[in-house]
C-alpha positions as CSV (number, residue, x, y, z in Angstrom):
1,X,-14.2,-14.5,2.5
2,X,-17.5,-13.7,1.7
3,X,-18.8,-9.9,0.2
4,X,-21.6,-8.7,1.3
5,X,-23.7,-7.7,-1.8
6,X,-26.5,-6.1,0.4
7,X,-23.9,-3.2,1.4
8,X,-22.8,-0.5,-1.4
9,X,-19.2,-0.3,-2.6
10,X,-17.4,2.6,-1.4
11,X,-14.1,3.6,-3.6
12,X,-11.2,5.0,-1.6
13,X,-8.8,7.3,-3.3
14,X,-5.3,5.7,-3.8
15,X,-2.0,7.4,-4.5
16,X,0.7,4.8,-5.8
17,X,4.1,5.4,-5.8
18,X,7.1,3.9,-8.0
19,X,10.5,3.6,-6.4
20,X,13.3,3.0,-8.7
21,X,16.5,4.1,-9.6
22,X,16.1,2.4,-13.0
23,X,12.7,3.0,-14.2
24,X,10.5,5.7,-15.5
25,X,6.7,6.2,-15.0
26,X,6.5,5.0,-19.4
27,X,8.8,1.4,-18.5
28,X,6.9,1.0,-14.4
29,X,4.7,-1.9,-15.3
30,X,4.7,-3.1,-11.8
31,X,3.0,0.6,-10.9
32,X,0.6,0.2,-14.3
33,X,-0.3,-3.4,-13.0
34,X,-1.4,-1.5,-9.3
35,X,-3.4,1.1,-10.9
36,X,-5.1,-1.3,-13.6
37,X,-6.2,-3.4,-10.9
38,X,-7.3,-0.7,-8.0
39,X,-9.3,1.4,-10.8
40,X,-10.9,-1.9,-12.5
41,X,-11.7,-2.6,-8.8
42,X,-13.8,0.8,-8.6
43,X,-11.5,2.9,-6.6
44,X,-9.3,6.2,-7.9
45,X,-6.5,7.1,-8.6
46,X,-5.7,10.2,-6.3
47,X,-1.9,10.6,-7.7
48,X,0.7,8.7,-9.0
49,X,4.8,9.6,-9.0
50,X,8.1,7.4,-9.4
51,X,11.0,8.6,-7.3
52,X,14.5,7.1,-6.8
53,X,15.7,4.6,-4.3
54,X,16.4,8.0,-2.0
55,X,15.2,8.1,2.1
56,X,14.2,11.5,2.3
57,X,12.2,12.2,-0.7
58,X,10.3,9.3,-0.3
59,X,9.2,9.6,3.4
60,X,8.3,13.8,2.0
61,X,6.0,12.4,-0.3
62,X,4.7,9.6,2.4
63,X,4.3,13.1,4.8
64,X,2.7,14.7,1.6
65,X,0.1,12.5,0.4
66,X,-0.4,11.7,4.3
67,X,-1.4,15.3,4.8
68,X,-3.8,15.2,1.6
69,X,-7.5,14.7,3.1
70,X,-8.5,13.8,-0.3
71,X,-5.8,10.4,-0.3
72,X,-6.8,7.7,2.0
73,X,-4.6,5.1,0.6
74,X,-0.7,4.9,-0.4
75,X,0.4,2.2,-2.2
76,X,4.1,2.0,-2.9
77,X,6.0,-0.5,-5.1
78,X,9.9,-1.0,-5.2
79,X,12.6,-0.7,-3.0
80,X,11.4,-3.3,-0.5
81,X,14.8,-5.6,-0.7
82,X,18.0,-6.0,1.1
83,X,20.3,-4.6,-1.0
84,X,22.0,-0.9,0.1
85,X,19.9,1.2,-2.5
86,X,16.5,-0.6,-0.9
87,X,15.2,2.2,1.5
88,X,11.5,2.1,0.9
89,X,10.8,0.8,4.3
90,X,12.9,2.9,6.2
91,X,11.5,6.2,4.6
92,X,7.9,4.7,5.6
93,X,9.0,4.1,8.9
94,X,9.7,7.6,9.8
95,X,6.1,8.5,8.8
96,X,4.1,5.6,10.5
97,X,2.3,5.6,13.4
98,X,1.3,2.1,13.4
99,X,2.1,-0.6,12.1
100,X,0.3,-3.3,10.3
101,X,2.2,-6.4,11.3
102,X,0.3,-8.9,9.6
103,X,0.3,-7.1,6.0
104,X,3.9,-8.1,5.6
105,X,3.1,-11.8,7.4
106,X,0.5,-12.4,5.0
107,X,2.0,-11.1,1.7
108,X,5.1,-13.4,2.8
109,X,2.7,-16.3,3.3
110,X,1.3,-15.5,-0.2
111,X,4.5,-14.9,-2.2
112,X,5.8,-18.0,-0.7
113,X,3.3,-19.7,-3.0
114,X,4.5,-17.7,-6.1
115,X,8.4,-17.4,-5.6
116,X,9.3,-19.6,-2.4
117,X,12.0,-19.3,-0.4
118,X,13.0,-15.8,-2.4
119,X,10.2,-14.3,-0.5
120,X,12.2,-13.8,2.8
121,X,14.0,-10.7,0.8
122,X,10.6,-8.8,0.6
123,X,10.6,-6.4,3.3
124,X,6.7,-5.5,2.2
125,X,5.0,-3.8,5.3
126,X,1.9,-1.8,6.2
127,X,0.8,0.7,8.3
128,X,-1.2,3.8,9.2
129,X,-0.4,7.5,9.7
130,X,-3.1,10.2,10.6
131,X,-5.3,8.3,8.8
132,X,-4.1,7.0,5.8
133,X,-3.4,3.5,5.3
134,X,0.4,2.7,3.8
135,X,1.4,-0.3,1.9
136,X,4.6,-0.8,0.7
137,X,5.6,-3.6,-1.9
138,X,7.7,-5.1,-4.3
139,X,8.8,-3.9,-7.4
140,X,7.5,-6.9,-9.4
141,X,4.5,-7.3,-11.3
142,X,3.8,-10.8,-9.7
143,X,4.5,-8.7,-6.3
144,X,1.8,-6.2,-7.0
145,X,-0.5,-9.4,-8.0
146,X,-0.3,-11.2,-4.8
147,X,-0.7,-8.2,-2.9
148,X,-3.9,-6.5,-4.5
149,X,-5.2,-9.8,-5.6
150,X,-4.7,-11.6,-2.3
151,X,-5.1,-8.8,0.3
152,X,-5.9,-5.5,-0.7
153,X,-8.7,-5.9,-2.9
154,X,-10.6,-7.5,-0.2
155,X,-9.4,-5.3,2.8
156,X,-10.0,-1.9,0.7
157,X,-13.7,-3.6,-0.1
158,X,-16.4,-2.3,2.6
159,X,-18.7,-5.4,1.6
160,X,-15.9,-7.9,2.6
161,X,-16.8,-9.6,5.6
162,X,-16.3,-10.4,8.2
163,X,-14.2,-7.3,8.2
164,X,-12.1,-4.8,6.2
165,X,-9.8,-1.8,6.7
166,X,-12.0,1.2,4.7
167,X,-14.7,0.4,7.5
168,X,-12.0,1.2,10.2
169,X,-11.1,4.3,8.5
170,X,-13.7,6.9,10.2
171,X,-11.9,5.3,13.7
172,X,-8.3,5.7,12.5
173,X,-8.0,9.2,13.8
174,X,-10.3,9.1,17.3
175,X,-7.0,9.3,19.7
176,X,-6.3,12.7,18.3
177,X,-10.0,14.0,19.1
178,X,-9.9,12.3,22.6
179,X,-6.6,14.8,23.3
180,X,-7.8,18.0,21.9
């Protein structure tokens, strides 16, 4: 898909989060591959914490960073499995609004490529909440590759056409002003 060199690139601030029970922020490579790529890409960094494998203090940080006007992006990594410690989605799912159904389709589609079959574990989703986009992947590096590489870095782009999510983002919030 084509970018369109005529418009100017517009960063978005990003916060990534690390979930793990077995990692911390100095051994999260999957979290230092994420913020490599989204800062070499032009965006920022807004924030950046590792939590465990734990429901409710992951969907308080999701209602956290959500609440932030200066984060328009969260980008989570681990905890996406099937096993019982794997609760990344459920925390995001009591924040959500909306989903993004064809995130998760399309990282599927793209990890198939990579890992196969395995890929039907990943529970990778997206979605938006008062106006910030949410992504939840993997914990792997080659995870956080096909993601950014085959979906986010083009969606988080203005330029890409023929049309991208940070364009959407002045829109994301226009049922709440139609109510008041």
């Amino acid at each position: 898909m084509p970018i369109d060199e005529s418009r100017p690139f517009q960063p978005v601030n990003i916060a990534v989060l690390t979930v793990s029970d077995t990692r911390s922020l100095a051994e999260d490579r999957s979290g230092d591959t994420l913020v490599a790529r989204l800062t070499a890409a032009g965006h920022r960094l807004a924030d950046r914490k590792l939590l465990r494998d734990e429901t409710d203090e992951i969907a308080a940080q999701l209602a956290a960073w959500i609440d932030d006007p200066a984060i328009d992006v969260v980008i989570s990594t681990g905890g996406t499995g099937v096993t019982g410690r794997d609760v990344t989605p459920e925390a995001f799912e009591r924040v959500l609004e909306k989903r993004i159904e064809g995130f998760g389709e399309l990282f599927r589609m793209l990890s198939y490529q990579t890992i196969g079959t395995s890929t039907m574990q990943s529970r990778a989703l997206g979605g938006v909440a008062r106006g910030t986009y949410l992504f939840a992947l993997p914990g792997s590096t080659g995870a956080v590759k096909d993601a950014w590489d085959g979906i986010l870095s083009t969606q988080l782009d203005i330029r890409h056409r023929p049309c991208n999510l940070v364009e959407l983002m002045p829109r994301l919030q226009e049922h709440l002003r139609r109510a008041g």
